[in-house]
Structure formats: structure tokens, C-alpha cells
TORDREN-107085 format. One record per atom (N, C-alpha, C): atom name; y, x, z. Coordinates in pm, whole numbers, plus 32768, in hexadecimal, padded with zeros to 4 digits. Layout:
BEGIN
atom; y; x; z
CA; Y; X; Z
...
END
This chain:
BEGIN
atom; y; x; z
N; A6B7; 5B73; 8B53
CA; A721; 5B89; 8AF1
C; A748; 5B03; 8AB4
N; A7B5; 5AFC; 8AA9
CA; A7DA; 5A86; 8A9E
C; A80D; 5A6A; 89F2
N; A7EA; 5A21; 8992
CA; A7DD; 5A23; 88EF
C; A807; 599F; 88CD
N; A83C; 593F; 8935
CA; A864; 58AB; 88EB
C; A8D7; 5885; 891C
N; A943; 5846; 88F8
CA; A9C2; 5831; 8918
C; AA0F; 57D2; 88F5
N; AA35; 5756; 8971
CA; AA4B; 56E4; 8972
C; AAE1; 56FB; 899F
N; AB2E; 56C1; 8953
CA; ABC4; 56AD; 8962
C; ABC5; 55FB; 89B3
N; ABBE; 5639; 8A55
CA; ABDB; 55CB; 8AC4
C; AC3F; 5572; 8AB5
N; ACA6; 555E; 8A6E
CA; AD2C; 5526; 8A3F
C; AD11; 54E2; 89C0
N; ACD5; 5507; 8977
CA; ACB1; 54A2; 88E5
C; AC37; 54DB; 88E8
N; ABA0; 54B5; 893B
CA; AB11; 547B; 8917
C; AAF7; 545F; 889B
N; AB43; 53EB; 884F
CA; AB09; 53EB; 87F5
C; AB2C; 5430; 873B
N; AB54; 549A; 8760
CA; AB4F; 5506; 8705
C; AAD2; 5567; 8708
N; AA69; 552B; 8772
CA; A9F0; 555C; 876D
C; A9D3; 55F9; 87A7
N; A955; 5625; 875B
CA; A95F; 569A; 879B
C; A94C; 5730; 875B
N; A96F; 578A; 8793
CA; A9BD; 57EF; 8752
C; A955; 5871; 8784
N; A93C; 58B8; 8700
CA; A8F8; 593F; 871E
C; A920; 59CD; 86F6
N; A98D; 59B4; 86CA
CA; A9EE; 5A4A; 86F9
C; AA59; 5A6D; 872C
N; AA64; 5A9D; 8768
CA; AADC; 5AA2; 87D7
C; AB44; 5ABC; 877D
N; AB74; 5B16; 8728
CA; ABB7; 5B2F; 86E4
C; AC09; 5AA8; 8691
N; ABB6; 5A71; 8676
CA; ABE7; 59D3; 8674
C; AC35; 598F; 86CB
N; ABD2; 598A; 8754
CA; AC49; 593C; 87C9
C; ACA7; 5991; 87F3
N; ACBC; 5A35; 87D8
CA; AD1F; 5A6E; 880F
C; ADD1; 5A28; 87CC
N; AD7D; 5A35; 8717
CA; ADEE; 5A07; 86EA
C; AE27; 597F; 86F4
N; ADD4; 58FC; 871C
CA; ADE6; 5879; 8762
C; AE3C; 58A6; 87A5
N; AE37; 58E7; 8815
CA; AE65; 591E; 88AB
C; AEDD; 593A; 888C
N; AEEE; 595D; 881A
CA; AFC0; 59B1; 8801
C; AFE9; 592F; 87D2
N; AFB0; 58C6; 87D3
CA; AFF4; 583A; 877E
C; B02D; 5806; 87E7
N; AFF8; 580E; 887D
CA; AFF3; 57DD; 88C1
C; AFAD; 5739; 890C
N; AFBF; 5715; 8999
CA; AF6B; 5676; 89A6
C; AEE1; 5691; 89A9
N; AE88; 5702; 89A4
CA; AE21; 5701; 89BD
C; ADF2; 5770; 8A14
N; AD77; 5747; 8A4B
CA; AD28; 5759; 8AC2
C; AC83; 5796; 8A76
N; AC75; 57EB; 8A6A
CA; ABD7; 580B; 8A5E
C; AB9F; 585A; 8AC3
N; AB1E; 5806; 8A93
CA; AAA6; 57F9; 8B0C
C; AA27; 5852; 8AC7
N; AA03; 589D; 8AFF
CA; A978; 58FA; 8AC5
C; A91D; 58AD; 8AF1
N; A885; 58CD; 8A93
CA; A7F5; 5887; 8AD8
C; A7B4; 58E6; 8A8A
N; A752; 58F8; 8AD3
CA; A6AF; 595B; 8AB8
C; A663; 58F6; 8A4C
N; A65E; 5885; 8A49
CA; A60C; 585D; 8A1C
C; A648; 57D2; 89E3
N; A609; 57AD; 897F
CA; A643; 5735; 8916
C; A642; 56C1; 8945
N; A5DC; 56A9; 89B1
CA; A5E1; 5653; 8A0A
C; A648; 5605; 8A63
N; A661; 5678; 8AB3
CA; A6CA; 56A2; 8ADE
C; A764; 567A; 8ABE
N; A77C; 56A4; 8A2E
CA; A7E4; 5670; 89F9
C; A7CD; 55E6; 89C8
N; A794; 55E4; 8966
CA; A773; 5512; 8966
C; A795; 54D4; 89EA
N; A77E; 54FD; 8A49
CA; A790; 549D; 8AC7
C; A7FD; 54B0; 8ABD
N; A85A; 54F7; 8ACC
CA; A8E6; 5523; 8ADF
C; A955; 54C4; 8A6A
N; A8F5; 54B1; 8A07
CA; A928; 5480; 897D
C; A95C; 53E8; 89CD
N; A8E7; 53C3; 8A16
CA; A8B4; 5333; 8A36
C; A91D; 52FB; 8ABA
N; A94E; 536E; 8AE5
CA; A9BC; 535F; 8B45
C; A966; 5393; 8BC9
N; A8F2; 53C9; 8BC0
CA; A8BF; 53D1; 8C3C
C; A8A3; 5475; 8C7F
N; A8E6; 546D; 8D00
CA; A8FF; 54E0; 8D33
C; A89F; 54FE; 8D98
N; A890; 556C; 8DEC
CA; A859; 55CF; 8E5F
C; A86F; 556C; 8ECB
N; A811; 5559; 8F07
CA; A844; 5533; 8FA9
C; A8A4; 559D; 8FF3
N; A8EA; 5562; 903F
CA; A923; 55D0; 9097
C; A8F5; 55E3; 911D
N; A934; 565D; 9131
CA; A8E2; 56C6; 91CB
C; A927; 56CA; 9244
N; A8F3; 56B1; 929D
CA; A95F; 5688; 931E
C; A8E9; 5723; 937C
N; A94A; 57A1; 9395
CA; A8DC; 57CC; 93BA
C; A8E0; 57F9; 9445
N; A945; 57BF; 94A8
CA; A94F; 57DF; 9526
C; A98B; 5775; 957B
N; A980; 576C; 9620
CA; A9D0; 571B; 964A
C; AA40; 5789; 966A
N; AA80; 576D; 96CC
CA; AB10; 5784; 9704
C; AADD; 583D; 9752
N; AB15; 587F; 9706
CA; AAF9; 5916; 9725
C; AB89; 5951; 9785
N; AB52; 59D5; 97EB
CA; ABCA; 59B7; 984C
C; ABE4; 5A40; 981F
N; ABB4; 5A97; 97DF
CA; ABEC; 5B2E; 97C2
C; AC21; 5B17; 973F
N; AC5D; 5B8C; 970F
CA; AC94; 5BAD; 9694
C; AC00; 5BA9; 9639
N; ABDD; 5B46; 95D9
CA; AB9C; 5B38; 9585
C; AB74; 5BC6; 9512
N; AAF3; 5BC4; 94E4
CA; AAF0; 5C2F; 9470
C; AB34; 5BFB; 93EE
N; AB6A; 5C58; 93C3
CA; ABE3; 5C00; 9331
C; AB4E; 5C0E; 92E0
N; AB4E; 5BD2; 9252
CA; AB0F; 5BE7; 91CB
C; AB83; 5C53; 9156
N; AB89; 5C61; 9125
CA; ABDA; 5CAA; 90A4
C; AC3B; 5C23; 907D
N; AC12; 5BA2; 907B
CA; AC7F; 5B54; 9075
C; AC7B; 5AE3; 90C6
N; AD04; 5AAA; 90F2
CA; AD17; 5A38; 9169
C; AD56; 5A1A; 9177
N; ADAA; 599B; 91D1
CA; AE24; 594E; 91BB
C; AE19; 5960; 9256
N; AE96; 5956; 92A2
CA; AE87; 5919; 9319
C; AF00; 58EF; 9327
N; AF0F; 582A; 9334
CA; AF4A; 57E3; 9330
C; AF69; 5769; 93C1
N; AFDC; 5726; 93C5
CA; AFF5; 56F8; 9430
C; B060; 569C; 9431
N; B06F; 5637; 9468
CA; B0ED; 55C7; 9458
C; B127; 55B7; 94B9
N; B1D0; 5585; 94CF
CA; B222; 552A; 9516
C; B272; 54DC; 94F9
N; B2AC; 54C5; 955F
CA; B2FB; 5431; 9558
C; B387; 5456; 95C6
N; B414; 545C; 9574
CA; B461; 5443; 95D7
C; B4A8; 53BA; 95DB
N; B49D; 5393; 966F
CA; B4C1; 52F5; 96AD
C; B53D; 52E2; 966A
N; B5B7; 5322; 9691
CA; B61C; 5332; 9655
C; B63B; 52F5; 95E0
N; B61A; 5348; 956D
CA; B635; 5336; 9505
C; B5CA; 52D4; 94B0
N; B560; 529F; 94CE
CA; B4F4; 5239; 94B7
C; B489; 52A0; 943E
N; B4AD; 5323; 943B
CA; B49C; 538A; 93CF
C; B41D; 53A8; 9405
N; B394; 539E; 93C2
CA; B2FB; 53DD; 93C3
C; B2E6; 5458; 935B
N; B2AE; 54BB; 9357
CA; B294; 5530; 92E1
C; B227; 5561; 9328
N; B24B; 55E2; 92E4
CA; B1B4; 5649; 92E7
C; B1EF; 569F; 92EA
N; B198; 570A; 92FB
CA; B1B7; 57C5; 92FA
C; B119; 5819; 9301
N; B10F; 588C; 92A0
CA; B09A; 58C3; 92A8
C; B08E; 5928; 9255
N; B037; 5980; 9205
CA; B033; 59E5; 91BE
C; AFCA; 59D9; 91A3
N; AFBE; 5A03; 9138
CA; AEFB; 5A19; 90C9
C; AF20; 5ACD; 90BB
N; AE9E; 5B0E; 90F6
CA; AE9E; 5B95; 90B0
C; AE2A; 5BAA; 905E
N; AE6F; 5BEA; 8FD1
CA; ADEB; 5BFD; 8F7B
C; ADF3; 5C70; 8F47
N; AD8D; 5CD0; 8FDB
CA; AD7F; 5D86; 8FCC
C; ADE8; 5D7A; 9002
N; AE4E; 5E08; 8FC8
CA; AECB; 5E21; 900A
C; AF17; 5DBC; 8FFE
N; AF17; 5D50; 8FA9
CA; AF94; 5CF9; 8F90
C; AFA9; 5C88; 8FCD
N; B039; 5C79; 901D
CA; B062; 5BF3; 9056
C; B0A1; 5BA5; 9011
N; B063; 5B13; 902A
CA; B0C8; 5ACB; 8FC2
C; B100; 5A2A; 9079
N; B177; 5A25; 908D
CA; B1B3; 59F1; 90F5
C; B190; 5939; 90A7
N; B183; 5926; 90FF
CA; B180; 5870; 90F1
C; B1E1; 5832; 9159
N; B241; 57E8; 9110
CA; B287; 57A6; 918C
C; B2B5; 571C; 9121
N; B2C5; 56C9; 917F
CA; B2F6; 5648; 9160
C; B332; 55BE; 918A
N; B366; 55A1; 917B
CA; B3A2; 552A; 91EB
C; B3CC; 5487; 9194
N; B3B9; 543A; 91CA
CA; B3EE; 53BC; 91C4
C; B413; 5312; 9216
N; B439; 52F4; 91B9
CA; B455; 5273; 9266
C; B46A; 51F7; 921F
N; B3DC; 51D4; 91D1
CA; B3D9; 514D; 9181
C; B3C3; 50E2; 9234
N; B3D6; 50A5; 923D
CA; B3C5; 5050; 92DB
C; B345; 5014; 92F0
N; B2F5; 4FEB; 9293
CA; B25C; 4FD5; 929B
C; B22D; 504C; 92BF
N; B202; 50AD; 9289
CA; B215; 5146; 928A
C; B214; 5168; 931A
N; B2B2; 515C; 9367
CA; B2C0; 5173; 93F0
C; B27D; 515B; 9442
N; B229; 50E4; 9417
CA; B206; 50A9; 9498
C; B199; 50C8; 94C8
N; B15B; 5159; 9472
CA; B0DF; 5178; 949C
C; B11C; 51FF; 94D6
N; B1AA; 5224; 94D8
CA; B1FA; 5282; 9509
C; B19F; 52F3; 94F7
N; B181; 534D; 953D
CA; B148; 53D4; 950D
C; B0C7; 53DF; 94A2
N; B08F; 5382; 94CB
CA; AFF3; 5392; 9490
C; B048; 537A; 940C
N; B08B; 5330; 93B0
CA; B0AD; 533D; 931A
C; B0CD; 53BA; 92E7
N; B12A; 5419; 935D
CA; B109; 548D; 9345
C; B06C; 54E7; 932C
N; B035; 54CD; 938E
CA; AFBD; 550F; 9392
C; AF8E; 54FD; 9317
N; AF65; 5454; 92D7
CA; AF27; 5472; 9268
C; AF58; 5485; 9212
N; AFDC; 54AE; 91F4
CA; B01A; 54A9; 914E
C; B027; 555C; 9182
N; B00B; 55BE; 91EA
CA; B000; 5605; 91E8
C; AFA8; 566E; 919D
N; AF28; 5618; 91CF
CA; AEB4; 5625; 91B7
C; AE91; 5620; 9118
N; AEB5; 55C8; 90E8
CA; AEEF; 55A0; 902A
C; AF13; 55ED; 900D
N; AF6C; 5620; 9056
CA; AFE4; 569D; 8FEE
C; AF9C; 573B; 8FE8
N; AF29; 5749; 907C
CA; AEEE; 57B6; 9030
C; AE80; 57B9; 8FCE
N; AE50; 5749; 8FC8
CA; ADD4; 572B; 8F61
C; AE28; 570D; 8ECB
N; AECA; 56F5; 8EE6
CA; AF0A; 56CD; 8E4B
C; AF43; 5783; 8E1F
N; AF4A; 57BB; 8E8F
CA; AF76; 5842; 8E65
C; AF04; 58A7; 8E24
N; AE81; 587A; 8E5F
CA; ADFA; 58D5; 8E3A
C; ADC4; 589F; 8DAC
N; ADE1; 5803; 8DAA
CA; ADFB; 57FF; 8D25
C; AE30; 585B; 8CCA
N; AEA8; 5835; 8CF8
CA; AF1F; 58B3; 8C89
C; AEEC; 5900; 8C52
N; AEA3; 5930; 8CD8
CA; AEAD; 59E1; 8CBF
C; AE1D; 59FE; 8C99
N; ADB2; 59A3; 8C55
CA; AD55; 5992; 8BE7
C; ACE0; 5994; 8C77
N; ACE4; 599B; 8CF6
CA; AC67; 59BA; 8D56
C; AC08; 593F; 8D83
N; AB9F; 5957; 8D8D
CA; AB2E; 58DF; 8DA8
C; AB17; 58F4; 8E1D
N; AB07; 5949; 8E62
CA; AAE3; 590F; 8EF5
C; AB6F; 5966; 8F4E
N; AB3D; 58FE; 8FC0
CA; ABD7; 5904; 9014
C; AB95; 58FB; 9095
N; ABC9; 5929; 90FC
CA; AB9C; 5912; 918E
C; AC44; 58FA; 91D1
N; AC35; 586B; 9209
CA; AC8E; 5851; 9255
C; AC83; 5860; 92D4
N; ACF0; 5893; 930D
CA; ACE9; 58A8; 93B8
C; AD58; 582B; 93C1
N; AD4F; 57B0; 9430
CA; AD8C; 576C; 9482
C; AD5A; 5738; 94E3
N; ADB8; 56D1; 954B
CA; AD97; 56B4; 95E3
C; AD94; 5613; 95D4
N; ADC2; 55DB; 9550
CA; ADD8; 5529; 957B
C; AD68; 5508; 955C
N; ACE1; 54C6; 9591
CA; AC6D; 54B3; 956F
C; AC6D; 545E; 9508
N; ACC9; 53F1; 94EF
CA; ACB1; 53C4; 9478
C; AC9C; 53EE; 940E
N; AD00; 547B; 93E8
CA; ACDE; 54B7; 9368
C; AC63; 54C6; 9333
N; AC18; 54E6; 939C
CA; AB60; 5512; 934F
C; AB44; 5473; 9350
N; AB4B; 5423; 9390
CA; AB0D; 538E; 93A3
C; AAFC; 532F; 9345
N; AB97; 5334; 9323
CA; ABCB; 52EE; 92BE
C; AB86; 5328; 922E
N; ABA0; 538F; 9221
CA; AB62; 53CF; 919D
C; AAE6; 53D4; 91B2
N; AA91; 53C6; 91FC
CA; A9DF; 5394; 91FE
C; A9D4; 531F; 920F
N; A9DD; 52DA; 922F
CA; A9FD; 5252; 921A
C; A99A; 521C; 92DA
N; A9FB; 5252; 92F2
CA; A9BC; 5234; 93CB
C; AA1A; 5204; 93EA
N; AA8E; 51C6; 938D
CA; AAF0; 51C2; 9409
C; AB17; 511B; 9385
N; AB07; 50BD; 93B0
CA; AB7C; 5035; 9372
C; ABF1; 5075; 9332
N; ABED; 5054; 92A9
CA; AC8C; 5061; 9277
C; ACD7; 4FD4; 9283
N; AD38; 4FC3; 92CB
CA; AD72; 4F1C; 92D9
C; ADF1; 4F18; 928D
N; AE47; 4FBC; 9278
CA; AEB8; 4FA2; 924A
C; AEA6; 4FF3; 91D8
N; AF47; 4FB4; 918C
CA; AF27; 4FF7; 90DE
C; AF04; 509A; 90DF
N; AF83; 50D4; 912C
CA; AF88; 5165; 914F
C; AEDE; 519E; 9170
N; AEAB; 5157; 91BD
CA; AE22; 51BA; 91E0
C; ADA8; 518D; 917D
N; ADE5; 511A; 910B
CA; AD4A; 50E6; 90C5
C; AD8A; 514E; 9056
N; AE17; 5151; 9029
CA; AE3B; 51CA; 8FCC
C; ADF6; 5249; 8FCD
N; ADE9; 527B; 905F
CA; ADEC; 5307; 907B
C; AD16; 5314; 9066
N; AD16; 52AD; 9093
CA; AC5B; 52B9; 90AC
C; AC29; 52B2; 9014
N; AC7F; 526C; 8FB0
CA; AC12; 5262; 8F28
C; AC69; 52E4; 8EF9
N; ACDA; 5318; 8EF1
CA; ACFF; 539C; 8ED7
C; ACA4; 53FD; 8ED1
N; AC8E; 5406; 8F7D
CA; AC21; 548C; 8F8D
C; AB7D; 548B; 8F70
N; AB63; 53ED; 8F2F
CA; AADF; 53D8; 8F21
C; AAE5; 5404; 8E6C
N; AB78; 53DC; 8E4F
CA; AB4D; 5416; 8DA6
C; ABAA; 54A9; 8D5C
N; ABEF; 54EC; 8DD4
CA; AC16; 5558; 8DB5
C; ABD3; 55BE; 8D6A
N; AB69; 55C9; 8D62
CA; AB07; 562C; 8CF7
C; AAFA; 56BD; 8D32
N; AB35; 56BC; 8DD8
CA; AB12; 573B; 8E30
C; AAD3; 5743; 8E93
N; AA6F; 57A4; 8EA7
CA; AA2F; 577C; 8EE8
C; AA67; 57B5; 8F81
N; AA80; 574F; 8FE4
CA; AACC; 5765; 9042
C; AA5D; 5778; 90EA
N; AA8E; 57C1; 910A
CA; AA6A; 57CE; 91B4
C; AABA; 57E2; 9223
N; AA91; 575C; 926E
CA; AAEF; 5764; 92D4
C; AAEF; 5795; 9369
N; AB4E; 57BD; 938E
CA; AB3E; 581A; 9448
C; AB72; 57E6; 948A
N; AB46; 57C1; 94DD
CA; ABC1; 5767; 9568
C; ABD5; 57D4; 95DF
N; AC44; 57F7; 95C1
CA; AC90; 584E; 963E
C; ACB5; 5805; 969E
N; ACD7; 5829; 9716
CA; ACF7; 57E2; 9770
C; ADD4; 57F5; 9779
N; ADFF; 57B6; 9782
CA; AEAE; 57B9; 976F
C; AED4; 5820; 97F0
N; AF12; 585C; 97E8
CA; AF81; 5889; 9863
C; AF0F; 58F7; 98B9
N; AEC7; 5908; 9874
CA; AE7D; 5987; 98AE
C; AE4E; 5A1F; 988A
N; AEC0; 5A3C; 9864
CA; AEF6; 5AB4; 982D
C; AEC4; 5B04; 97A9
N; AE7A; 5A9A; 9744
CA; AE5B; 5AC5; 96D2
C; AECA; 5B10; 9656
N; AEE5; 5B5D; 9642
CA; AF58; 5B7D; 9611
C; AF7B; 5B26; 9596
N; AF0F; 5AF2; 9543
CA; AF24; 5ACC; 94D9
C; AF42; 5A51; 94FC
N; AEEA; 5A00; 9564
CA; AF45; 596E; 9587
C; AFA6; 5969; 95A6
N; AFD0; 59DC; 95ED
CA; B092; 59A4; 9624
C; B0B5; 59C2; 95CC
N; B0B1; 5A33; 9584
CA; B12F; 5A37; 950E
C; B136; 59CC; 94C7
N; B0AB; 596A; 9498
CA; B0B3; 58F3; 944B
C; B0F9; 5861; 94A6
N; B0E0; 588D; 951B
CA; B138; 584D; 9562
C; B196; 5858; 9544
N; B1EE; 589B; 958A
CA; B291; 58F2; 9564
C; B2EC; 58EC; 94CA
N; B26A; 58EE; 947B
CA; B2AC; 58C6; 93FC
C; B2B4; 582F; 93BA
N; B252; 57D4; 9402
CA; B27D; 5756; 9412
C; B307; 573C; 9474
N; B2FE; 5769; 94F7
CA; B372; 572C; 9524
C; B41A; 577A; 94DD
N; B412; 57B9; 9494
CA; B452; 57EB; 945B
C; B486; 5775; 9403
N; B43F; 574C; 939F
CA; B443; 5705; 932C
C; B471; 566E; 9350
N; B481; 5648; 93D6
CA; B48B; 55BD; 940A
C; B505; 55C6; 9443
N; B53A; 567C; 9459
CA; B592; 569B; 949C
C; B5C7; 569A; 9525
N; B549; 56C1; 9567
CA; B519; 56D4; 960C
C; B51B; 576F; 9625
END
């Protein structure tokens, strides 16, 4: 049971033991709370220090078991237009919430899809935010995503050292699935499909 409560967005407003309290924070808006069992627990959290994260499969070739909540996210790049985005969906229980996004800063481009992939990947951990949830299970296929955010993979450019201290201090505790692309997972193509959508493919 969880009795201590750290607002991930302003730390140092310390820590909080009735919810009723952070609910009403919560209608002010700008904040993020985090539950802990134990006082411990939250002090660390105070301190900026988070959960390791969970990488808990390699590349799976069937339709995966869902959890009650999950993102499954995915990037492209059309040549054309020099345009990289994302496309994907978080369901939490019955509820879908669509992620799509696009842009075409030219540093950006030049990592052409993968900038998609990871600002994909961002947008469902910035949406589970929102929507007050601590743990998240991501389904994607670009191996960097889990890499980068465990720290296995060199960050060399701004975009992927952004995205790696992001998911190291997001305050959720995240797990990641590596699907394999183009092999008939329903939830990957559609996150497919709704990236190339967004790039306008």
C-alpha cells in the first residue's frame, strides 16, 4: 500500500502523506505524483533518484500478452518531404489515447525514422504521465529504444542523450518489449500506419 507522495515535477516541495492533498495539487495543474510504500522510498525520489528500468524480452514473433496498460509505438521518415514523426496508442483498461506526431527540424532528419521512433516512445511515457500512471509497458521494434534508455547503446546525438536522461528520470516505472516489425502484430502495424500517416505516407 502505497502512503507517501512525491510530486516528480517539483521534488522539492518534498513529501506528501495524503492524497487528498496531491489530488487538489493535481487540479492546479504541472504536476506528476508518484506513490511509495515506504519513507525511504520517497526521500530517494525527493533526491531525484528513480527505479531502474526493465527490458523484459527480446524480439517476440506472435501477438504478445497485453498488461491492463501499454503503449505500442513506432516511427518514419518520408524522403520527400525531409518530414520524421511517430504514430502509436497507450491503452489504459478500456481507454485509447492516439499518439501521433511529426516534424522536420534538419538535424532531426538526419536520423530520418529513428527521431520518430524515439520522440514516439516520449510521447507515450509524456501521455501516462498525464493521465497520473506509474508503470507503462512499451511494445516496439527499433532496438534502440530499450538501449538507449538502459544505457547499452552510446548516446552521440542531442536527440538520443535527450531521450535517454528523459526515460532515466521520468518517475515511471517502464518495461520494455521488442516486437519484431512487419510481422503481423496487430498493435505494431497499426502503430506503424499511424506513423506513416502523420509524415503523410
Amino acid at each position: 500500500m502505497k502512503k507517501y507522495y512525491v510530486d516528480l515535477n517539483h521534488p522539492e516541495k518534498g513529501i506528501y502523506d495524503n492524497w487528498s492533498v496531491c489530488e487538489a495539487e493535481k487540479k492546479k495543474g504541472g504536476t506528476f505524483f508518484k506513490g511509495f510504500a515506504t519513507i525511504e522510498e520517497a526521500n530517494a525520489a525527493v533526491r531525484g533518484e528513480v527505479p531502474p528500468l526493465v527490458i523484459k524480452a527480446d524480439a517476440i514473433a506472435e501477438e504478445p500478452e497485453l498488461p491492463e496498460v501499454y503503449a505500442f509505438t513506432d516511427g518514419s521518415f518520408n524522403t520527400e518531404t525531409g518530414t520524421y514523426g511517430y504514430g502509436g496508442f497507450l491503452m489504459h483498461g478500456e481507454e485509447e489515447y492516439i499518439l501521433q506526431g511529426s516534424g522536420n527540424d534538419p538535424v532531426a532528419a538526419k536520423s530520418r525514422n529513428v527521431s520518430g521512433e524515439v520522440l514516439g516512445a516520449m510521447a507515450a511515457v509524456k501521455k501516462a504521465q498525464e493521465l497520473g500512471i506509474d508503470k507503462l509497458t512499451v511494445f516496439y521494434d527499433y532496438e534502440g529504444i530499450a538501449k538507449w534508455a538502459l544505457g547499452q547503446w552510446k548516446t552521440n546525438i542531442d536527440l538520443t542523450k535527450e531521450y535517454a536522461a528523459y526515460m532515466k528520470t521520468c518517475g515511471i516505472d517502464l518495461e520494455f518489449i521488442h516486437v519484431k516489425a512487419h510481422t503481423g502484430i496487430p498493435g505494431n502495424e497499426r502503430a506503424d500506419k499511424l506513423a506513416k500517416d502523420a509524415v503523410g505516407l
